[in-house]
C-alpha positions in Angstrom: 77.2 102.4 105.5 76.2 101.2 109.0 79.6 100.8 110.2 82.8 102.1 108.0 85.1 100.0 109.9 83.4 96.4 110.5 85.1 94.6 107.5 87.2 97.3 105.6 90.7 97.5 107.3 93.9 96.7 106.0 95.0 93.2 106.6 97.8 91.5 106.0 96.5 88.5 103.9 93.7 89.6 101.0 90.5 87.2 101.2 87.8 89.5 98.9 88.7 91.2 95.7 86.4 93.8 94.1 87.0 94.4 90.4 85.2 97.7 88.9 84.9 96.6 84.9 83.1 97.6 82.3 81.4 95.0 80.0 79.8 97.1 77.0 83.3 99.2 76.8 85.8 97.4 74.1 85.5 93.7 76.3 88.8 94.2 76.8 88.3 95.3 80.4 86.0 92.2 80.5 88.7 90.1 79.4 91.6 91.7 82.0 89.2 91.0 84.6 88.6 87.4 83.4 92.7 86.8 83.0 92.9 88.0 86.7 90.3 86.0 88.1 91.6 82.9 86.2 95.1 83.7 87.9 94.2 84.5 91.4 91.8 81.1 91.7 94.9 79.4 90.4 97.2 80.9 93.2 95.0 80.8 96.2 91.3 79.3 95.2 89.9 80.8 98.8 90.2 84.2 97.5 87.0 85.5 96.9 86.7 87.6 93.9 83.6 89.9 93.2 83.6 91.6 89.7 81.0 95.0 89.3 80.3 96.5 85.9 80.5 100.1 87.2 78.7 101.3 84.8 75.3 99.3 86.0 75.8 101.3 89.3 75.2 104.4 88.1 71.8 105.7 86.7 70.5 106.4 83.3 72.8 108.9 82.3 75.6 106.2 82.8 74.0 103.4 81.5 73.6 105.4 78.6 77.1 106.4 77.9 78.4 102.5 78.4 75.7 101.4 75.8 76.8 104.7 73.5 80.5 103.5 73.3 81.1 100.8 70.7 78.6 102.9 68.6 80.3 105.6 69.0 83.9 104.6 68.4 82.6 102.7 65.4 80.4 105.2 63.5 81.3 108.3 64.8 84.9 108.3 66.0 85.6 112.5 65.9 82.5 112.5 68.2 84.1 110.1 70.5 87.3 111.5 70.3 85.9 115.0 71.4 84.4 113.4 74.4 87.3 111.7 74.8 89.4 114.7 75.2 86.8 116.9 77.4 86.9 113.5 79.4 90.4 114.5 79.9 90.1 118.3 80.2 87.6 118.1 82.7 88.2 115.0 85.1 87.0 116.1 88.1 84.0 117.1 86.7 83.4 113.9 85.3 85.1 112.4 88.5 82.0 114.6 90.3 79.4 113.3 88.3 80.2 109.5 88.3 80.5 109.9 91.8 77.4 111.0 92.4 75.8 108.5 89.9 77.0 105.5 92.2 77.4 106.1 95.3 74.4 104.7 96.5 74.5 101.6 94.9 78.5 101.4 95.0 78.1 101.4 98.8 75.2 98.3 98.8 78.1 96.5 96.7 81.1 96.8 99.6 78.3 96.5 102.4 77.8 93.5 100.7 81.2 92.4 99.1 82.9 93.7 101.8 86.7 93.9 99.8 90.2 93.5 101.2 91.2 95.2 98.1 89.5 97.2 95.4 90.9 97.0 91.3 89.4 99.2 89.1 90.2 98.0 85.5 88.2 101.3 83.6 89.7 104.8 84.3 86.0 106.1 84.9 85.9 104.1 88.3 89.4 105.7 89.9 88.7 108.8 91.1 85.2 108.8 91.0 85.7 105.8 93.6 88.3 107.3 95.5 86.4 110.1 95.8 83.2 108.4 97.7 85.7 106.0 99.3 87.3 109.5 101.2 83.8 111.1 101.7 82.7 107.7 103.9 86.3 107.4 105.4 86.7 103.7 104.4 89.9 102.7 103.8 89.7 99.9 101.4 93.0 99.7 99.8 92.7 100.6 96.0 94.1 100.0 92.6 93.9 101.2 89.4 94.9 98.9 86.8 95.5 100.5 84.0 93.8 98.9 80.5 95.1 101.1 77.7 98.9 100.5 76.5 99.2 104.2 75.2 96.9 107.5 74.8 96.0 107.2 78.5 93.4 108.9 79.5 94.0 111.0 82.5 90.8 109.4 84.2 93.3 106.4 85.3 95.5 109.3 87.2 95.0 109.8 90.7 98.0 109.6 93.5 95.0 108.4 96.1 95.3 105.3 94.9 98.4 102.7 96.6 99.3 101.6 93.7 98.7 102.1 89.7 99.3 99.2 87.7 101.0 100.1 84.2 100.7 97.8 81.0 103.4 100.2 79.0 106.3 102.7 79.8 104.1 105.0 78.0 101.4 104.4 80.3 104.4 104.8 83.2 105.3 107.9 81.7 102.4 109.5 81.0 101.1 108.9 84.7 104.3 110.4 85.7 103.6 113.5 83.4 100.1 113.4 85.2 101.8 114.0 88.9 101.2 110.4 90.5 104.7 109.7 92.7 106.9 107.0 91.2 106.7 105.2 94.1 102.9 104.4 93.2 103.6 103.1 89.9 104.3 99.6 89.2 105.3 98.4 85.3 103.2 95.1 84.6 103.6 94.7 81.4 
């Protein structure tokens, strides 16, 4: 980015909104995002509010694995659970690899969208964001918003972010068990 600093400071009033969804995933990160959007207009209609499928940042490998999912959880679910699980295992790998699958194109979006405030609504786009976000020193504030009400994936887990929304006390806890500072966590229901 030409200039890290020109629009991505921390303000007092928010006036862009970047969501990072997913709309091949479930929908159900589609339909958080659309619930937000809906509500934000209602409260203050000047709010501008970009929404990103993260996974159309990345390249083929990503675009793959978003078009692999409902397949996969419908026809194969062990496979999906094992991928699930080395998901978990292995999150800054995978935290590594997304990172390195968007950053080019992530960066176009906030040169472009230039965000008060960042809400990532899909556990593959929180550290994997954070991550670039750190490397390039912006400091766009950042949220994760969590989407599942239990079995969290540890993806969604990652104290660099100022706040974690959580749908469930089992989401709560199990971001707790995960190490992010209760401070950090807000219940949401």
């Amino acid at each position: 980015m030409s200039d890290n600093n020109d629009c991505h400071t921390e303000k007092q009033h928010i006036g862009s909104v970047l969501f990072l969804s997913a709309n091949d995933t479930g929908h159900g990160h589609k339909s958080i995002v659309d619930a937000l959007q809906q509500q934000i207009t209602k409260l203050d209609p000047d709010i501008r509010i970009s929404v990103v499928d993260g996974f159309t940042l990345g390249k083929k490998m990503l675009h793959m694995a978003s078009s692999l999912y409902n397949p996969l959880v419908a026809n194969m679910p062990t496979l999906w659970g094992l991928c699930y699980r080395m998901g978990n295992r292995f999150t800054k790998y995978v935290n590594a690899f997304v990172s390195k699958s968007i950053r080019s194109k992530l960066l176009s979006c906030l040169e472009n969208a230039c965000p008060d405030v960042i809400v990532s609504v899909h556990g593959i786009f929180v550290g994997s964001v954070l991550n670039i976000l750190e490397e390039e020193q912006l400091k766009i504030p950042f949220i994760t918003l969590i989407a599942d009400l239990d079995n969290v994936s540890a993806l969604w887990a990652d104290d660099r972010a100022k706040y974690t929304l959580c749908p469930s006390m089992e989401s709560k806890r199990t971001m707790r068990s995960l190490g992010i500072p209760e401070e950090k966590l807000k219940l949401v229901g």
